[in-house]
Backbone bond lengths (Angstrom), bond angles and torsions (degrees), N, CA, C in turn:
res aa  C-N    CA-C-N  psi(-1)  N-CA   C-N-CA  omega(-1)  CA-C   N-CA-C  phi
1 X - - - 1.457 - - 1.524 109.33 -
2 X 1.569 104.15 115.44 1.347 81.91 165.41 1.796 163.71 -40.65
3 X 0.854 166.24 179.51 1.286 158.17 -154.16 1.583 92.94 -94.09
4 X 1.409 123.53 -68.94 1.722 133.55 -166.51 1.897 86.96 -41.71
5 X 1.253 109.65 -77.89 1.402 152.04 179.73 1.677 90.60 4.82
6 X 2.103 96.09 -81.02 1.275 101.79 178.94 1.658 118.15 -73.65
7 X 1.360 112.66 1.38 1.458 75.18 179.60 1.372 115.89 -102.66
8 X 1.663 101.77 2.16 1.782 118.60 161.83 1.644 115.22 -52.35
9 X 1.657 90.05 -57.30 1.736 87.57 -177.41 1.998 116.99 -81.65
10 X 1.105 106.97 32.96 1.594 133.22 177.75 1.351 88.62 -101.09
11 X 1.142 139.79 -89.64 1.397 154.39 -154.48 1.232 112.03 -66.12
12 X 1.624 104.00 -47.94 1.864 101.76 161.27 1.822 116.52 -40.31
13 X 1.306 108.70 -77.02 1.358 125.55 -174.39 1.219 94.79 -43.82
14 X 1.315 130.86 -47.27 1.922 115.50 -167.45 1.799 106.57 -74.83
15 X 1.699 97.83 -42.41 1.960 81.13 -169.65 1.828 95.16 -69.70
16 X 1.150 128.19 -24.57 1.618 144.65 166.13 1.757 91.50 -19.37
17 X 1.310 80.38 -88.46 1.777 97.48 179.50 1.509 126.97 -27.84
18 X 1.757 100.31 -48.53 1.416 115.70 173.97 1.188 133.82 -50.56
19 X 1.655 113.32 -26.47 1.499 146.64 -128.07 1.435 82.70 -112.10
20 X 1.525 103.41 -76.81 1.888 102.45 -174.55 1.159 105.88 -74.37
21 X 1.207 141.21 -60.77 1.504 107.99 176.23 1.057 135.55 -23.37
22 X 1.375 119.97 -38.05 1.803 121.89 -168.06 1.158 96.08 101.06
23 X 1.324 148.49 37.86 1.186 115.24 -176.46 1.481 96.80 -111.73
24 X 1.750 116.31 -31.50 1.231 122.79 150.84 1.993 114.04 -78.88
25 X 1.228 116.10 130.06 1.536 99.87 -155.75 1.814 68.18 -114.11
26 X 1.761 95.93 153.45 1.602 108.69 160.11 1.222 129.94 -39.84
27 X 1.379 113.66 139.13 1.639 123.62 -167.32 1.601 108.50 78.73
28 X 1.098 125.44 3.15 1.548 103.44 -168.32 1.483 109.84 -98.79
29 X 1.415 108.38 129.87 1.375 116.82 -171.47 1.482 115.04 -50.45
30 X 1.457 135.01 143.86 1.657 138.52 -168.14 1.523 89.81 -116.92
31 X 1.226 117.68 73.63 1.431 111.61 177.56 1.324 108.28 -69.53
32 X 1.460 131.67 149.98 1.375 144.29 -163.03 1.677 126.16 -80.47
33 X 1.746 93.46 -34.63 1.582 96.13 164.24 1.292 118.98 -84.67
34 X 1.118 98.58 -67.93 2.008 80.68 -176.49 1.915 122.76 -61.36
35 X 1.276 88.26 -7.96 1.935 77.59 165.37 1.833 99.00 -84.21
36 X 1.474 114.09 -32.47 1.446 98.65 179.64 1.046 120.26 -58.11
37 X 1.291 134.65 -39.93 0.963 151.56 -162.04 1.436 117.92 -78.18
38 X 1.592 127.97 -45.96 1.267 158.33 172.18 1.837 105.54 -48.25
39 X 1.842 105.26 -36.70 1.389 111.45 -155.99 1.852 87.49 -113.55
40 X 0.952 109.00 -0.45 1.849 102.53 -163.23 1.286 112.34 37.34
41 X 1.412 106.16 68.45 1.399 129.59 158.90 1.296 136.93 -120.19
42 X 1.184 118.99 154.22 2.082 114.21 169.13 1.194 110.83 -73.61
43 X 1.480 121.72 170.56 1.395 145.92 -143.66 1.955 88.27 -89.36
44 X 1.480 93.51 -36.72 1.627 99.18 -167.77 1.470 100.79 -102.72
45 X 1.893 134.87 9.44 1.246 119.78 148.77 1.305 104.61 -75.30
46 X 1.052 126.84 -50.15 1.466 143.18 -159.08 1.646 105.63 -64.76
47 X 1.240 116.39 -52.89 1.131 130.11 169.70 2.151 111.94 -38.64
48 X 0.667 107.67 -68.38 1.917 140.51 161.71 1.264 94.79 -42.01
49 X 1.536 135.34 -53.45 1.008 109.66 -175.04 1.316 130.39 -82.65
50 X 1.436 122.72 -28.55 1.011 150.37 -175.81 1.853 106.85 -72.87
51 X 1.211 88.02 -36.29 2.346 80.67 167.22 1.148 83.70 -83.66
52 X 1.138 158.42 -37.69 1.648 131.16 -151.13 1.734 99.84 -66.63
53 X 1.682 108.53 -56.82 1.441 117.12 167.20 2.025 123.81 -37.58
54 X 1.570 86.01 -43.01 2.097 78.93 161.45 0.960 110.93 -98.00
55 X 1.354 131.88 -18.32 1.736 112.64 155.73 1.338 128.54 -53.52
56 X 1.832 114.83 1.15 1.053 100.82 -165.69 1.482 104.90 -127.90
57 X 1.775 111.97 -8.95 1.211 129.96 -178.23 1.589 121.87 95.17
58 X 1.331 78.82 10.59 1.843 88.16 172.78 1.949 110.98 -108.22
59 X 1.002 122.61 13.70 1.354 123.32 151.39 1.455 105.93 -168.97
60 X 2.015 118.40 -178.01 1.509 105.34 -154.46 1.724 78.74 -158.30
61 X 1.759 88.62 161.70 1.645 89.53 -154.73 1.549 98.68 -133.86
62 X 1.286 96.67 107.20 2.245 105.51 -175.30 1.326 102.05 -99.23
63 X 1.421 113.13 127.32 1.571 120.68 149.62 1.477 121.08 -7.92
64 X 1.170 118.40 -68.54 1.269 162.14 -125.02 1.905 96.01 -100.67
65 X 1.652 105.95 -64.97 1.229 101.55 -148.96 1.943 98.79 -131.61
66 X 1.550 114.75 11.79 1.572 120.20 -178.83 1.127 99.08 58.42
67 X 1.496 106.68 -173.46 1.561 136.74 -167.45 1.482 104.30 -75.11
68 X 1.732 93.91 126.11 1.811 102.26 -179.38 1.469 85.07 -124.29
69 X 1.857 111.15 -178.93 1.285 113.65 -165.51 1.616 58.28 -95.00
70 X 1.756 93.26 164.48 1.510 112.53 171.18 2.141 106.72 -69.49
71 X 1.130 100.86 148.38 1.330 121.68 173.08 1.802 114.31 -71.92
72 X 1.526 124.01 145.73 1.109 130.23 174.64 1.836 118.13 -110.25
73 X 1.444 114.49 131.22 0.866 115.86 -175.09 1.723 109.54 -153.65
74 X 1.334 103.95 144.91 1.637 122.92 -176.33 1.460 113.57 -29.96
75 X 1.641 102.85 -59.62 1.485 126.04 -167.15 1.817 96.28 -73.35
76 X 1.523 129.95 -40.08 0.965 118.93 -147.10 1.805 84.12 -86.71
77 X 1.172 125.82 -28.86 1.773 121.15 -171.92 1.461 112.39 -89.08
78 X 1.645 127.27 5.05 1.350 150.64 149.70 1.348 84.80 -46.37
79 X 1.797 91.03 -99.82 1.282 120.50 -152.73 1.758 110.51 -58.21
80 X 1.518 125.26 -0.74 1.506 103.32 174.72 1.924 93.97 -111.18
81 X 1.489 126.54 9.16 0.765 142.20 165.78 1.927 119.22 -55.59
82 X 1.684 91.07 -66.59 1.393 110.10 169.83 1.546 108.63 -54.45
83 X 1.386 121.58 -65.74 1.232 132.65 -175.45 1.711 105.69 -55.04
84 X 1.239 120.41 -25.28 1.647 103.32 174.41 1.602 111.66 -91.76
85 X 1.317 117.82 -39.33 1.589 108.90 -179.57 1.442 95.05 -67.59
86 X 1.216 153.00 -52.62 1.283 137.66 -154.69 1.773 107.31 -77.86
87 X 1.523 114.50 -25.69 1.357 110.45 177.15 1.752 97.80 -80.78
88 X 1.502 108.33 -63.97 1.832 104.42 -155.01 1.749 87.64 -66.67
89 X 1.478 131.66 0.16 1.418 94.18 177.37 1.645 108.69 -90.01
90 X 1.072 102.03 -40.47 1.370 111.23 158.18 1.809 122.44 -25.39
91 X 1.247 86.45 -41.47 1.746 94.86 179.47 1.576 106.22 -77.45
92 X 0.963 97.22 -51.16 1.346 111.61 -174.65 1.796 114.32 -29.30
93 X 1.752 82.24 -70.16 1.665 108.34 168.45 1.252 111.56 -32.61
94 X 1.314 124.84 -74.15 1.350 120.99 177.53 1.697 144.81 -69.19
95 X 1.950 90.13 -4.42 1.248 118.19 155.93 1.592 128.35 -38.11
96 X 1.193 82.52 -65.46 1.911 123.13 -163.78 1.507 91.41 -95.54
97 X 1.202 148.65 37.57 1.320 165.51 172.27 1.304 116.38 -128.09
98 X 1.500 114.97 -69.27 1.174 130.14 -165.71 2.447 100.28 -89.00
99 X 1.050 83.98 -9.01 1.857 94.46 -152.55 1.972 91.85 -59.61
100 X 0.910 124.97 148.35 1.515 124.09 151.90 1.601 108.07 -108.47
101 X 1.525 102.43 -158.07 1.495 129.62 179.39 1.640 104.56 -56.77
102 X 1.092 120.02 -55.04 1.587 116.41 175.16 1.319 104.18 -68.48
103 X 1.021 122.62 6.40 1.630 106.62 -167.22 1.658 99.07 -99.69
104 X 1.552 105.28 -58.16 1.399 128.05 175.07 1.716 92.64 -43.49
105 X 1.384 116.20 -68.59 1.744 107.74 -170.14 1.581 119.29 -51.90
106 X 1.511 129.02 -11.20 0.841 142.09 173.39 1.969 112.58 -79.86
107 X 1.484 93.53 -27.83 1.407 88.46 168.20 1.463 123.28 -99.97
108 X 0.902 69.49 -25.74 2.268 82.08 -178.13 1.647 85.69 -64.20
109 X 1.205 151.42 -44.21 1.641 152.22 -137.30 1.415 76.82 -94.73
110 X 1.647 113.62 -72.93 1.578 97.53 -157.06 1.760 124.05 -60.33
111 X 1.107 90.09 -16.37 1.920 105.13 179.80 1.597 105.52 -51.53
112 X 1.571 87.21 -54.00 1.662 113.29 -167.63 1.424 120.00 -44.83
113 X 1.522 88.35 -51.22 1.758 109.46 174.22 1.432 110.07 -49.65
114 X 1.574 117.30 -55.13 0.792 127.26 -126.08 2.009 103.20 -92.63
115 X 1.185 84.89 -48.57 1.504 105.90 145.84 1.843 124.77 -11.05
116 X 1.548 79.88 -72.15 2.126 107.29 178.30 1.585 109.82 -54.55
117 X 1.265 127.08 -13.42 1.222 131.69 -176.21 0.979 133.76 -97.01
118 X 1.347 133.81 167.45 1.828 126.84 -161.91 1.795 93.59 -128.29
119 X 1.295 110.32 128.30 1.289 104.83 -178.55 1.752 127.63 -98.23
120 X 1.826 123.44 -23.13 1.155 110.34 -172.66 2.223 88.84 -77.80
121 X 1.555 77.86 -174.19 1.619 99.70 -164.82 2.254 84.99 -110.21
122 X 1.061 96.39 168.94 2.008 88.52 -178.00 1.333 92.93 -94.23
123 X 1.757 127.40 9.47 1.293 106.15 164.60 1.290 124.29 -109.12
124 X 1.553 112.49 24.76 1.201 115.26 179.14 1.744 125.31 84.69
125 X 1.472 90.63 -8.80 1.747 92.84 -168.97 2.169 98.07 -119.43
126 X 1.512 98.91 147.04 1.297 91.50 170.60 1.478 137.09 69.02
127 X 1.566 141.79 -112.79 1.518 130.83 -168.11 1.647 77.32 -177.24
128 X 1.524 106.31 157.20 0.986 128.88 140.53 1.633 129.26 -54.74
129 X 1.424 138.27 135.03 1.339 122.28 -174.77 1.572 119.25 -66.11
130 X 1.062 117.59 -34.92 1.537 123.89 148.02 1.412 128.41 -16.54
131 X 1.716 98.35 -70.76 1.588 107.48 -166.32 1.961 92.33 -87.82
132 X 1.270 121.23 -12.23 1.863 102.81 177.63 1.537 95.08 -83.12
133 X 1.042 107.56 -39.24 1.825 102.76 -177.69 1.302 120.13 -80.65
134 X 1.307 133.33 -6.98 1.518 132.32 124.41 1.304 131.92 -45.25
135 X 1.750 113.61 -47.41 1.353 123.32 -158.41 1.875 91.96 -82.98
136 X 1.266 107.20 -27.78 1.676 107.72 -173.89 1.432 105.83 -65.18
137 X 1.472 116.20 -31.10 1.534 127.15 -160.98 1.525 103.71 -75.29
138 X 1.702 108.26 -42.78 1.470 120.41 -172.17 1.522 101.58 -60.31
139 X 1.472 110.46 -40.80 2.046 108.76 -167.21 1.460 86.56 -77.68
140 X 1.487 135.38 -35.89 1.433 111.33 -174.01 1.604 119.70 -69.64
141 X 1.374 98.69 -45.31 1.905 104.15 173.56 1.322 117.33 -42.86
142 X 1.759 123.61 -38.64 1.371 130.36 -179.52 1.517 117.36 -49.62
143 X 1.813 104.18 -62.04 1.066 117.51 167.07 1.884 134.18 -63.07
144 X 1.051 97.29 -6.42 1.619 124.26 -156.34 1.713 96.15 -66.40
145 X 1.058 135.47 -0.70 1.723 131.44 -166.32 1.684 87.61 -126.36
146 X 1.602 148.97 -27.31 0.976 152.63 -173.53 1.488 86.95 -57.18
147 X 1.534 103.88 143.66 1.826 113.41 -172.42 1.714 84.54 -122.32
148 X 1.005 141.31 0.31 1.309 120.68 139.71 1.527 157.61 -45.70
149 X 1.254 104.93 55.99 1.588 97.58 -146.39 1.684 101.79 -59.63
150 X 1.245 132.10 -53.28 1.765 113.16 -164.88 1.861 102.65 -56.74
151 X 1.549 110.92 -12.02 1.330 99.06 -179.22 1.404 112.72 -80.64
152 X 1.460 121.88 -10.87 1.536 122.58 -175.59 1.476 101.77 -114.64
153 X 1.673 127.71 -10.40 1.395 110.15 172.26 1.876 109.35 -81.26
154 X 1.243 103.91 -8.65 1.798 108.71 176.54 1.255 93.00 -75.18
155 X 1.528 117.35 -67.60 1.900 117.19 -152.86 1.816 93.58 -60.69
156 X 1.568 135.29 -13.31 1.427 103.00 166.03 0.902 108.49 -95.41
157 X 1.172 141.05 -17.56 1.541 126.16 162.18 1.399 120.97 -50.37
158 X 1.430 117.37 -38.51 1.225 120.44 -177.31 2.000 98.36 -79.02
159 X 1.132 116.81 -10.67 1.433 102.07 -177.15 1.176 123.45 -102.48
160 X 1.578 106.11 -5.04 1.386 136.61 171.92 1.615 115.24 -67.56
161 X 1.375 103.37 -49.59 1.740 136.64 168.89 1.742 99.95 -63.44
162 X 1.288 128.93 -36.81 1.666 123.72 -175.08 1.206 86.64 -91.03
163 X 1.177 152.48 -48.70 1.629 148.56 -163.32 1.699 94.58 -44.67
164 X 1.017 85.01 -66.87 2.031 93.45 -167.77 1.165 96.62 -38.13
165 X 1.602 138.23 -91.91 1.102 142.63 -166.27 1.155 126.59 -34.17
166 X 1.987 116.76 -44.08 1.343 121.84 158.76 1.717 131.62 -50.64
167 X 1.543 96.59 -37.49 1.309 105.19 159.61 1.469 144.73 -74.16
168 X 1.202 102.30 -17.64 1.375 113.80 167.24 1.458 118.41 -88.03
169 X 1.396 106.13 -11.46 1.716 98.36 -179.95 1.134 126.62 -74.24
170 X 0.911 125.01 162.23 1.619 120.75 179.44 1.729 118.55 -84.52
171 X 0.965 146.77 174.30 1.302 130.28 -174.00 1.830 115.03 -119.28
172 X 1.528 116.92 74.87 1.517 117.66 -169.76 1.336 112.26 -58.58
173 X 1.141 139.79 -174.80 1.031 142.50 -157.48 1.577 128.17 -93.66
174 X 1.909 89.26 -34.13 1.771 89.96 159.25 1.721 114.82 -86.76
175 X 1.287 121.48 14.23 1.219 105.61 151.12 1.096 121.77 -107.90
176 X 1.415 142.30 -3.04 1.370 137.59 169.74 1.529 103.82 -67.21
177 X 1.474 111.21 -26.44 1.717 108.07 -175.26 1.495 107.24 -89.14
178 X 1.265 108.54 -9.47 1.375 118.33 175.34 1.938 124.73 -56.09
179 X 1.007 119.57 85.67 1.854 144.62 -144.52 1.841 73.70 -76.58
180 X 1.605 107.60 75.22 1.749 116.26 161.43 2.064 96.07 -85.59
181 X 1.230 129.72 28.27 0.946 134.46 145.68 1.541 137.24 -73.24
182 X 1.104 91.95 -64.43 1.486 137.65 175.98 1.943 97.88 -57.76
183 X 0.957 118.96 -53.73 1.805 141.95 -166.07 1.783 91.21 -71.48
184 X 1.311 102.95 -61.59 1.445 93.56 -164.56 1.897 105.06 -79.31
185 X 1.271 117.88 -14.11 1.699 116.45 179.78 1.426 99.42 -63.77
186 X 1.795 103.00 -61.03 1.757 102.98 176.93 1.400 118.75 -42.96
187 X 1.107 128.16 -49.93 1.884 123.08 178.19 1.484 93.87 -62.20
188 X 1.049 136.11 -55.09 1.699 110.95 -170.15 1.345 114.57 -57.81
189 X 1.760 124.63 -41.27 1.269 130.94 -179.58 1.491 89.65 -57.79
190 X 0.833 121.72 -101.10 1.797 138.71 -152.88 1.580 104.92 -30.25
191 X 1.512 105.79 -52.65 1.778 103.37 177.99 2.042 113.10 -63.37
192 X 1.441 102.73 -38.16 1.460 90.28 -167.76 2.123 99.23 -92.59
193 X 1.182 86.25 -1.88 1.826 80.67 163.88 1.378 120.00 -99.32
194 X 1.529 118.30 31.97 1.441 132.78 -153.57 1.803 128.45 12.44
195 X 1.418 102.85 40.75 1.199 113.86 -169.88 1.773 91.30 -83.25
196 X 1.621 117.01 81.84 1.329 114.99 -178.53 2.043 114.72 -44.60
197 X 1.719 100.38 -66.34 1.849 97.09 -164.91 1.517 93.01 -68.97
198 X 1.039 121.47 -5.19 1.722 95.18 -165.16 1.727 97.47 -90.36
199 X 1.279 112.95 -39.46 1.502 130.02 169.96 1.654 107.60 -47.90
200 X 1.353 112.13 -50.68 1.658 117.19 172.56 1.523 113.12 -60.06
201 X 1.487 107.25 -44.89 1.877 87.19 -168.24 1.620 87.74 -94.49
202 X 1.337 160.65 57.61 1.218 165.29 177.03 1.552 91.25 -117.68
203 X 1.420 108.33 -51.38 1.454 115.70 -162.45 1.583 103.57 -76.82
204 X 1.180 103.94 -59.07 1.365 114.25 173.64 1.689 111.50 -35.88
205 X 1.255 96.49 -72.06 1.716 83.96 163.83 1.391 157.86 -14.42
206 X 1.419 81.90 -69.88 1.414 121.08 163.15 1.361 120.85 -43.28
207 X 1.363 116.93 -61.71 1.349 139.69 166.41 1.336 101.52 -39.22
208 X 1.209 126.68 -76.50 1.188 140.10 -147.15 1.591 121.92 -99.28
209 X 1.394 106.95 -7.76 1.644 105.51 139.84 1.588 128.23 -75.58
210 X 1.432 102.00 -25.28 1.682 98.43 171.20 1.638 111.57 -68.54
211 X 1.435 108.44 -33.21 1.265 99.49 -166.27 2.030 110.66 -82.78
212 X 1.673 90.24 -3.48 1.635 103.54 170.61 1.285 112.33 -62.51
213 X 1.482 109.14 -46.28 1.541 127.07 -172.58 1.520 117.67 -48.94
214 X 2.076 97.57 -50.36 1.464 96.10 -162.38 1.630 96.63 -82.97
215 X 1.228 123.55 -20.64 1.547 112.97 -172.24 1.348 121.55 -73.82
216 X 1.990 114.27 -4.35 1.138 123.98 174.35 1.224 111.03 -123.11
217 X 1.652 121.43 28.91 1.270 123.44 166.09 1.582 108.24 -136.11
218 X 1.281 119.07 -74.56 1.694 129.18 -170.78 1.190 114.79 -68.13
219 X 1.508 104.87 -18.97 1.758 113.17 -169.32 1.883 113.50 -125.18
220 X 1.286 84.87 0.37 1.626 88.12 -169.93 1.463 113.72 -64.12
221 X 1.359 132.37 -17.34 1.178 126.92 152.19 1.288 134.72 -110.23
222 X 1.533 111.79 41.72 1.747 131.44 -148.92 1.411 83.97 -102.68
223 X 1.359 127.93 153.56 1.502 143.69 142.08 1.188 120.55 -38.67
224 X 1.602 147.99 131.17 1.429 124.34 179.91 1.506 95.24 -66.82
């Protein structure tokens, strides 16, 4: 990779980082000098990195007003809701189809990891960076034997887009009791015991109780 190349996707991955954490919160303008400046970068690393981020749905780019982190909304975590269980299950499916012996050890490892980790943050909001960058590794290992690649470079975009929202939520009380232990052991059992539909609506689930969580916590009084 070239030198410019990598030191674009350097700066990506860090304001990346910034983005789901919260530390950059939605809507907030990515002004060009002081992130250049912040990263000891050029106008045209910075530049590069920052479409890679709306190429990916983690920030958005106006005539008018440059690169903001992308905005959160009710209707928009519906609708990328639907679009991820029906795409990553899809992946999934053909995961756990096509997957062999390395494939399965690739999930049993990331489970394992993932497992070892502590997930609230001590402020009450979101995951530790540890346990999201484990938990990201576990949804990629699942899918990881799917020979589709434009079908698995969408479902991380789309998981890139659920990260944010997961991270910004706050953590109520029936989800701290919520056994996301237990949730993620079953998808490794069910996918590497090629139990395909049972592995699909596991995921499906899965998916879509988190996104229960944030629509009755972070968003529950949001605008659609």
């Amino acid at each position: 990779m070239p030198a410019t190349q990598s030191r674009a996707a350097l700066v990506h991955d860090s304001i990346r980082a910034d983005i789901v954490s919260g530390a950059l919160m939605p809507g907030t303008p990515l002004r060009l000098a002081p992130l250049a400046a912040k990263h000891d970068v050029s106008m045209s690393v910075l530049r590069e990195a920052l479409t890679r981020l709306a190429e990916h749905n983690l920030a958005t780019l106006s005539p008018n007003q440059g690169f903001r982190v992308v905005e959160i909304s009710r209707s928009d975590l519906i609708e990328l809701t639907e679009l991820r269980t029906n795409l990553e299950g899809l992946a999934l499916t053909q995961s756990i189809t096509a997957g062999d012996v390395a494939w399965e050890a690739r999930v049993v490892s990331a489970h394992h990891v993932l497992a070892k980790v502590t997930i609230p943050r001590q402020d009450g909001f979101g995951s530790t960076d540890e346990w999201s960058e484990a938990h990201t590794a576990f949804h990629e290992a699942l899918v990881s034997a799917c020979e589709n690649r434009r079908l698995l470079a969408i479902t991380a975009s789309l998981r890139n887009s659920s990260e944010l929202y997961r991270q910004l939520s706050a953590l109520p009380a029936d989800e701290e009791q919520r056994d996301l232990v237990t949730e993620h052991e079953q998808l490794m059992v069910l996918a590497t015991s090629r139990r395909v539909a049972d592995a699909h609506a596991a995921l499906v689930q899965h998916i879509t109780r988190t996104t229960e969580v944030v629509l009755a916590t972070t968003l529950r009084t949001t605008p659609l």
